[in-house]
N, C-alpha and C positions, 0 to 999 in steps of 0.2 A: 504494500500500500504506500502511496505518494500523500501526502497531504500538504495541500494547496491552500496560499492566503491568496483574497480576491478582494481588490481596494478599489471602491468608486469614489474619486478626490471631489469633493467640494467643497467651495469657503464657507457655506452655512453647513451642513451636514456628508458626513462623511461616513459611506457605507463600508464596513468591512463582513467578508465571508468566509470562510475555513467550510473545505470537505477534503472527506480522505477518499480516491478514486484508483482504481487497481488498474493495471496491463490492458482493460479493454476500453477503458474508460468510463466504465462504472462509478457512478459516486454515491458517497453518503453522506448525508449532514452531520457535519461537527459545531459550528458558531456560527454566530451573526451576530452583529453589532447595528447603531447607527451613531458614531458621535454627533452630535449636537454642541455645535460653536458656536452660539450667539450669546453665550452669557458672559462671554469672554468680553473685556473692557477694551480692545487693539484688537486688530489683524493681527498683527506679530505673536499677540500672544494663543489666539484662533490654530497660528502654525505651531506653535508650539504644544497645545495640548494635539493636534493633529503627529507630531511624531512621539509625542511621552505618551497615549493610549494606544497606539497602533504597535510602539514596540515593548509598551507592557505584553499586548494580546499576544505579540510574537513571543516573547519570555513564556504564556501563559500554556501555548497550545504545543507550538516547536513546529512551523510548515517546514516544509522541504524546502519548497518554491513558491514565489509568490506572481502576480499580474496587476498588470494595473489598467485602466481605460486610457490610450491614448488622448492627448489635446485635440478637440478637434475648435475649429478657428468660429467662434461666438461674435454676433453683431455686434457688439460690446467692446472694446480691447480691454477693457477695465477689467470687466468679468473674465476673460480670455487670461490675461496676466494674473488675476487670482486664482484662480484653476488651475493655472501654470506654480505657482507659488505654493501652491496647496499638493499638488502632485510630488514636486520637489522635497517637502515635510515628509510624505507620507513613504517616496523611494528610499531617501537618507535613512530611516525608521527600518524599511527593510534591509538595505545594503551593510546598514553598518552591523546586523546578525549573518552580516556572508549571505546572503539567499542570492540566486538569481533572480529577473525580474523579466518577465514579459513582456509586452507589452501591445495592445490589441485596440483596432478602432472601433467606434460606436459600430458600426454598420455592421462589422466581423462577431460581435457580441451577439447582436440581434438575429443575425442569420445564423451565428450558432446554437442558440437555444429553441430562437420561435421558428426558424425558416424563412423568415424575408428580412429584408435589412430594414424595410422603412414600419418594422413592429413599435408599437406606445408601451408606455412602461406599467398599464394594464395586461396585458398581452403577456410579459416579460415578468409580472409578478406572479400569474397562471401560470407559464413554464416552469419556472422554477422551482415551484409547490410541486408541480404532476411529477418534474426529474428527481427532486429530491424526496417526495410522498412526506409533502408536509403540510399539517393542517391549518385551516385558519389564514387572516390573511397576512403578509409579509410587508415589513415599511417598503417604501420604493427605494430606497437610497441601500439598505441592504438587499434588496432581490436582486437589484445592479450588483454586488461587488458578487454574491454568489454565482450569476451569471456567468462573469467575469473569471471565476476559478473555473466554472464548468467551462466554460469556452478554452481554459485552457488543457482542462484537462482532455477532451476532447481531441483537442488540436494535436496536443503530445504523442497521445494512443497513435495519434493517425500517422503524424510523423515516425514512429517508432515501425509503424506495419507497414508504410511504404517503403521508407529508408532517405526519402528526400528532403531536404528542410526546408521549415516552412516559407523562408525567406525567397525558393527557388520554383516555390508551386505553381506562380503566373507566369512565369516565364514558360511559354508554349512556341515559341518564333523560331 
C-alpha cells in the first residue's frame, strides 16, 4: 500500500486528503481535512498556519507521496498570486518531510475522477463518496484535495502498467 496526501491550496480554505491505494489503484479513505484561514489577522500568517497544519497532518499520518492542484491563471492576478502563495506554504510543508510532489491541472482532476474535464464541484463531491464508499456529504474544498490523491493514484497504477511517464503520454507525433 502507497498512501497518498492530496492538497487543494486556497487562501481562505485549504483542503487536504490522505488515502492508502495499492498496485491497481485501488483506494481507501484514510483523512480529510478542510483548514479554515480566515480567523487568521494577515495573509502571512493564513500561510503560515497553511504549512504548520498540513505538516502536523504529514507528522500525523506519514504519506508516501503527496499532489497538489496545479495554478491555473484566475481573472484576478491578486487571487492568482494568493493561490500561488498559498501552494508555495502548503509544497514547502511537504518537501521539507522529503515526499515527492505531483503535480496535476484542474481539468486532469476532473477527468480523473468524474470523466469530463468541465465536471462542478457537485459532481466531484459525488465521485469521491461513490470511489471512496463514503457517506454523507463531503466539504468541497476536501473532496478536491481527495480527488486530487485519487487522481494520482490513479495516474501512478497507470504509469507503472504501461511503463511510460506521464510527462510523455501526449506526445503521439
Amino acid at each position: 500500500m502507497t498512501r497518498v496526501l492530496g492538497i487543494d491550496p486556497g487562501s481562505q480554505r485549504t483542503g487536504i486528503g490522505i488515502i492508502d491505494t495499492d498496485v491497481s489503484g485501488k483506494a481507501v479513505h484514510v483523512f480529510h481535512a478542510t483548514l479554515k484561514l480566515l480567523d487568521n489577522d494577515s495573509f502571512a500568517l493564513r500561510l503560515k498556519q497553511i504549512f504548520e497544519e498540513t505538516s502536523a497532518i504529514i507528522e500525523t499520518y506519514q504519506p508516501d507521496e503527496a499532489a497538489i492542484e496545479r495554478v491555473f491563471m484566475a481573472k484576478n492576478p491578486d487571487s492568482a498570486l494568493k493561490l500561488g502563495q498559498a501552494r508555495g506554504a502548503a509544497i514547502c510543508a511537504v518537501v521539507t518531510r522529503n515526499l515527492t510532489v505531483a503535480e496535476y491541472a484542474p481539468k486532469e482532476i476532473k477527468q480523473a475522477v468524474v470523466g469530463g474535464g468541465g465536471a462542478d464541484k457537485t459532481q466531484i463531491q459525488h465521485m469521491v463518496c461513490v470511489l471512496l464508499q463514503l457517506t454523507g456529504k463531503l466539504q468541497a474544498d476536501a473532496a478536491d484535495a481527495l480527488a486530487i490523491a485519487l487522481t494520482h493514484a490513479h495516474t501512478r497504477a497507470t504509469t507503472q502498467r504501461i511503463g511510460i511517464p506521464r510527462t510523455a503520454w501526449r506526445r503521439r507525433r
